[in-house]
N, C-alpha and C positions, 0 to 999 in steps of 0.2 A: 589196900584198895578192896571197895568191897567183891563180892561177888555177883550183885545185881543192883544196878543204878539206874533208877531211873530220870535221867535227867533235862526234859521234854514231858509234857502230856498236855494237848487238846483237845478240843468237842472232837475231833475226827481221827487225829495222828499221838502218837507218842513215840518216842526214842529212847532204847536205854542203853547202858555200857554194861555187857555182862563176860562172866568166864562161863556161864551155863548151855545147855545144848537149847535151840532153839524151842524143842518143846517145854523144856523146864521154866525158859525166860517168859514165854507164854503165859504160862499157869502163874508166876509170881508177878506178872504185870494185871493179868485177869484178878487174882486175886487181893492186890492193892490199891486197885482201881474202883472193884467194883462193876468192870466194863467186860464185855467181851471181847479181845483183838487179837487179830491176826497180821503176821508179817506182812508189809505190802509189796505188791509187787515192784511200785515205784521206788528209784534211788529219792538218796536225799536229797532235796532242794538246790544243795550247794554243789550237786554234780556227783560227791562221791557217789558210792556202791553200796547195796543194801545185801551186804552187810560190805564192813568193812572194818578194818583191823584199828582199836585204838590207839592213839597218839601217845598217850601215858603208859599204858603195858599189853606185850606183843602178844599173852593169854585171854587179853578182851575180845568181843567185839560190839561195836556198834552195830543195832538195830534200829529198823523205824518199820512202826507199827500203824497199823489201822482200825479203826472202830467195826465191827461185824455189821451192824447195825445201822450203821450210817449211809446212805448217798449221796456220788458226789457228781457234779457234771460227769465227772469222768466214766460212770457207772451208766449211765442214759442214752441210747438210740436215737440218733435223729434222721427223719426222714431228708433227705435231700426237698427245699421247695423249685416249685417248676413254672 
């Protein structure tokens, strides 16, 4: 298995399976991307936990990433209307 997988990437999110520290998985996800991102604060979709330990080997984990750059609803102030 490798060391850094990325096995997920969109205009906003990406995910990968790594043994790396999260700043390492960083640098090699910015770096094969192209993209700038950062861990999100969100879990993943499916409930798990960001991070959370891979299914295939107990030395991974899964991450799920965000674009620096991007906006999302979730990112925007709405005023209450009256």
């Amino acid at each position: 298995m490798s060391d850094f997988t990325i096995y997920a990437s969109g205009d906003v999110y990406a995910s990968v399976c790594t043994s790396l520290l999260i700043n390492e998985a960083t640098r090699c996800l910015n770096a094969s991307t192209g993209s700038q991102w950062q861990k999100s604060s969100s879990n993943f979709r499916t409930g798990e936990l960001n991070p959370h330990v891979c299914d295939e080997s107990a030395e991974h984990q899964h991450y799920l990433f965000r674009r620096k750059d991007v906006k999302t609803i979730f990112d925007v102030s709405y005023e209450p209307v009256s």
